[in-house]
Each structure stands twice: as C-alpha cells, then as structure tokens.
C-alpha positions in Angstrom: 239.1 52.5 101.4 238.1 48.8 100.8 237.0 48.4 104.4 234.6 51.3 104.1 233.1 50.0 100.5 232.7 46.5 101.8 231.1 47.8 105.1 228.9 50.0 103.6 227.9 46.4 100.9 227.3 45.1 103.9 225.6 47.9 105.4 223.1 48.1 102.5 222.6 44.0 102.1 221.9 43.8 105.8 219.1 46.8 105.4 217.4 45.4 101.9 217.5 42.1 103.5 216.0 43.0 106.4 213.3 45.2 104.3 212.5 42.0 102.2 211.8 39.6 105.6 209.5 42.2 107.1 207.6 43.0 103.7 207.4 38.9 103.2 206.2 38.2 106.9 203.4 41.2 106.6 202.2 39.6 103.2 202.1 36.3 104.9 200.4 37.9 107.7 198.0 39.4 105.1 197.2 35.9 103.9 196.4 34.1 107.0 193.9 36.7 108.3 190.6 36.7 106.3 187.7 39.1 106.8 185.4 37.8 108.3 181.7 38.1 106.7 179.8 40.8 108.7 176.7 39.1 107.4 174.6 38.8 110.9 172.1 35.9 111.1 168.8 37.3 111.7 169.3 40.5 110.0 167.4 40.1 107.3 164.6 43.1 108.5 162.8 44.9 105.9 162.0 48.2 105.7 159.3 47.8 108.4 161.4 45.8 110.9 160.1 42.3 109.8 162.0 39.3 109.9 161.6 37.8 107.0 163.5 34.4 108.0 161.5 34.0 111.1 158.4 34.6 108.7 157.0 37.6 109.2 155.7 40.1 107.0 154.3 43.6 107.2 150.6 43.8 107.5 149.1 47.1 106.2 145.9 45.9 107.8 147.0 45.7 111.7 149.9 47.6 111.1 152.2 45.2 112.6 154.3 42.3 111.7 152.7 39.5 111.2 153.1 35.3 110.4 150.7 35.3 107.3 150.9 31.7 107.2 148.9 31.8 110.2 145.8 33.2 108.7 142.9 31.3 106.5 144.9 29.9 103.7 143.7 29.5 100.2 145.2 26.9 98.0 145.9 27.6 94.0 142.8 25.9 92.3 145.0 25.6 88.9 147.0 23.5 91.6 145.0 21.8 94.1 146.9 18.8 94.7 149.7 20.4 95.4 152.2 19.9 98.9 153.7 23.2 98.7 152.3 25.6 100.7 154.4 28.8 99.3 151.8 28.6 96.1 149.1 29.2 98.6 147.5 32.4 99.7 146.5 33.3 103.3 143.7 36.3 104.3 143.9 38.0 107.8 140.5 40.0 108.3 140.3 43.1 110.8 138.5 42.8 114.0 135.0 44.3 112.5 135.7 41.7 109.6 135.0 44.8 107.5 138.2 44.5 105.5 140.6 41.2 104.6 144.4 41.3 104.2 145.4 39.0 101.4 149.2 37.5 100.9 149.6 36.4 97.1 152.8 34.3 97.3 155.6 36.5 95.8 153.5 39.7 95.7 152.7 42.7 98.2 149.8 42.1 100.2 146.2 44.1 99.3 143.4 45.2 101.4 139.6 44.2 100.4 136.6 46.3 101.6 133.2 45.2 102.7 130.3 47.2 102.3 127.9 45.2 104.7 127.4 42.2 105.8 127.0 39.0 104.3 128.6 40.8 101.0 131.7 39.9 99.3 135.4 41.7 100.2 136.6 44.0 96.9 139.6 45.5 95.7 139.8 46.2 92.0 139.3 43.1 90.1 139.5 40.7 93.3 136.8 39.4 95.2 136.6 37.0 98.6 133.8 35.2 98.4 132.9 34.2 102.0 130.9 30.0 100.5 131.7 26.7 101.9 135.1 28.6 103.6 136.2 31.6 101.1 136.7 31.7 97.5 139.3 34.3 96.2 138.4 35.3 92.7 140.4 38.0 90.0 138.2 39.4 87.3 135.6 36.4 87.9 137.7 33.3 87.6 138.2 31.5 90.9 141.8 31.4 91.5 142.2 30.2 94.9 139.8 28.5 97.5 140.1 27.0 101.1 138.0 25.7 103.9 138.0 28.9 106.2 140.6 27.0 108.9 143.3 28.8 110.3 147.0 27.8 109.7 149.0 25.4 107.5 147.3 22.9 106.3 148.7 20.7 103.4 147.0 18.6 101.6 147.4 14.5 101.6 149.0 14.7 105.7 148.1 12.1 107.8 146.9 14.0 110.0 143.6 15.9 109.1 144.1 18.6 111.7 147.0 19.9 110.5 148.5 20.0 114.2 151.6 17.7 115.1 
C-alpha cells in the first residue's frame, strides 16, 4: 500500500506542478503582450466629417468643410502685435457677398446678413464693417480688424506677402 500512496504523491505533485508552469507561462504571456492603442491618426472627424488636425472646420455658410484660416483674417485689436495667429478671426463671405461666415477662435462660427449693398453684415450685437479692409465690431467696440487679404498673414514676417 506504500507504493500506491507514494504513486498517487507523485501523481498529484506532477499534476499541481504542471498546473503551476502553465498558469505562470500564461501570466508571463499576459505581460509581454500589450494592447495596442486603437487610437487611428487622422480620426479626429467631427460630427460633420471635418478633420480637425488637417484644419478644417464646418462651414454653416457653404455647407462644407472648410480651412477657415484661408479666409480674410482679422487680428485681435486688444492684441495687435501679436505672432499668434489662433487669436485671430477669419470671415468667408457667400458668393452674392450677401452673408459673411465668421470663425472666433475657440467659438462656433456665426452667419452675418446684409441688407444691400455697401451696408454693413449683422448678427445680433456683431457688425463687419467693410473700411480700409473690414472691421469686426460687438456691441460698438471694434474688436478685431484686418486688411481684407486672404490667408495667414502674421505680423513682423519678413516677408510682406505672407507667401514662402
């Protein structure tokens, strides 16, 4: 009957021994393998299908995604001498120039009216001013200003174009 005990120790050593290894070489196996981040460059659309890291935005105006930075910017007049063209505003106008997008750095864009030519664009308490380029104004005070030129422009470049 000893032979039978000390087969059956052996028996039941070899089995939790052989238990232990495989739980030890799945934990192992568990460590070396990371998820990896689904995170997809590029896949940053928003709820209209604009990439905001290639810089566009939704334009309620055209209806289409759009580079606002490519319209007539307006530069912060609190600001003037600033570089940093992410405090500036940019207007996009409709073909019949009837109504102007404007893009307010870290706001939704708004849509001014015209009622006739040669007047000013409204929308609540803003007004575009089209003098010397286009003055952007909120409840009278002048908050941003530019030259009517399309594109970046910043101020101080070396180059006066603002084309490389």
């Amino acid at each position: 009957m000893n032979k039978k005990i000390i087969v059956a120790l052996l028996f039941a050593i070899a089995l939790v021994s052989c238990k232990l290894s495989d739980d030890t070489s799945k934990d192992a196996a568990k460590q070396k393998i990371q998820p990896k981040d689904s995170t997809i460059v590029g896949a940053d659309q928003d709820e209209n299908g604009c990439l905001a890291s290639a810089g566009y935005t939704w334009s309620k105006l055209n209806k289409e995604c759009v580079r606002a930075f490519t319209g007539i910017q307006l530069n912060p007049t609190k600001n003037s001498s600033t570089e940093d063209v992410t405090l500036c505003a940019y207007v996009l106008f409709n073909e019949k120039a009837d109504k102007a997008e404007i893009f307010l750095p870290d706001e939704k864009s708004f849509i001014l009216k015209r009622n006739g030519e040669g007047k000013s664009w409204i929308f609540d308490d803003y007004q575009l001013i089209a003098k010397n380029g286009y003055i952007l104004t909120k409840a009278g005070v002048t908050i941003y200003s530019g030259d009517g030129q399309i594109g970046n422009k910043v101020t101080g470049s070396d180059n006066p174009d603002g084309q490389e």
